[in-house]
C-alpha positions in Angstrom: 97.6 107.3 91.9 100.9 106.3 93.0 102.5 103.5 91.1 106.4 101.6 91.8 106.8 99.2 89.2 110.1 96.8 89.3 111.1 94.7 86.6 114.8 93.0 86.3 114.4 90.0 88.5 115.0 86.6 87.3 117.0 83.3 87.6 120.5 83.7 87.9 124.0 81.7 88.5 126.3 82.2 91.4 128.7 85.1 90.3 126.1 86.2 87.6 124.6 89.6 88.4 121.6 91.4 87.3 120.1 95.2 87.4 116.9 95.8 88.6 114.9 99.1 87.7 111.6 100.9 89.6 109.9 103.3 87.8 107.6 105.9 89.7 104.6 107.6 88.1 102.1 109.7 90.5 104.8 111.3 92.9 107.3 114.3 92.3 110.0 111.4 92.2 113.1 113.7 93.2 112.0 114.4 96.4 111.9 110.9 97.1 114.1 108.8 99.5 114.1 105.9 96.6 114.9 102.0 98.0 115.3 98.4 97.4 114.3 95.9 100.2 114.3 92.3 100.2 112.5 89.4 101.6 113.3 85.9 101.7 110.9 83.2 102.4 110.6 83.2 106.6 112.4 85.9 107.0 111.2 89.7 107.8 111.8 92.0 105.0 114.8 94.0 105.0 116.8 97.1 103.6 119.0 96.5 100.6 120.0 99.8 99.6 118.6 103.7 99.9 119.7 106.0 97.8 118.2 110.0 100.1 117.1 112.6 97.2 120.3 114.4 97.6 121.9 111.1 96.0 123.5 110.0 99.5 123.4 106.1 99.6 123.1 103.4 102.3 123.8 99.4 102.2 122.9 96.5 104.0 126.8 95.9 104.8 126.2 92.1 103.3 125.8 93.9 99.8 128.9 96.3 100.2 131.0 95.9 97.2 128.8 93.9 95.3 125.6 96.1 95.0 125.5 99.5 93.4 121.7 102.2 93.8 121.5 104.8 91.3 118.7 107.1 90.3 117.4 109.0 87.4 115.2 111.8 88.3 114.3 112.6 84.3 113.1 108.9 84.2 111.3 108.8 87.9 113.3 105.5 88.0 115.4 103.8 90.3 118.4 101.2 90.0 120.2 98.5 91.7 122.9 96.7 90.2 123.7 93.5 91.5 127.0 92.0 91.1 128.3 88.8 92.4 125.4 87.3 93.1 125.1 84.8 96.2 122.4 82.2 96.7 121.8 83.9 100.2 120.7 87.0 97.6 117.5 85.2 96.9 114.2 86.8 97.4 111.7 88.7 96.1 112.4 92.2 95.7 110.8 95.6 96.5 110.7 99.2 95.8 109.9 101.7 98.1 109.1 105.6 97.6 109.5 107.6 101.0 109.2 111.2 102.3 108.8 112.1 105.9 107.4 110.5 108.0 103.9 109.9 106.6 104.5 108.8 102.8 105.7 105.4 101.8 105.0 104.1 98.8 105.9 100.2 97.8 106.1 98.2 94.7 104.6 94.8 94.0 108.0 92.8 93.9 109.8 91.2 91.5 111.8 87.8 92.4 115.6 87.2 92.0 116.5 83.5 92.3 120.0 82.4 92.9 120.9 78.9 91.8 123.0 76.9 89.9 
């Protein structure tokens, strides 16, 4: 059984940051494209940041600078550290697992909240 857990999220000032973690149990995790999506309230849910089993990594160019995707394959556990933090940063927050075209594998969410 294929599990994504996130954990991390919370309530946080402008200019705070926080670091959110996945951890993957049920898949042969390095062969995983790992990500973090994002979806606000009304809005569709979008890419954040990918980091491809070979350790390339992708940004949503709004988070360029400010947010950093790491991975560690001996923990089955992906990162995304969030600096800077915007109140347009608000939403809830997902993991996903993909390989090819066929396997995609997503988290239950965990909310970050912007605010002062």
């Amino acid at each position: 059984q294929v599990q994504l857990v996130e954990s991390g999220g919370g309530l946080v000032q402008p200019g705070g940051s926080l670091r959110l973690s996945c951890n993957a149990s049920g898949i042969s995790f390095s062969s995983y494209h790992m990500g973090w999506y994002r979806q606000a309230p009304g809005k569709q849910r979008e890419s954040v940041a990918v980091i491809t089993s070979g350790d390339g990594t992708f940004y949503l160019d709004s988070v360029k600078g400010r947010f950093t995707i790491s991975r560690d394959n001996a923990e089955n556990s992906v990162y995304l550290q969030m600096n800077n933090l915007n109140p347009e940063d608000s939403a809830v927050y997902y993991c996903n697992a993909r390989r090819g075209v066929r396997e995609s594998y997503w988290g239950r969410g965990t909310q970050v909240t912007v605010s002062s």
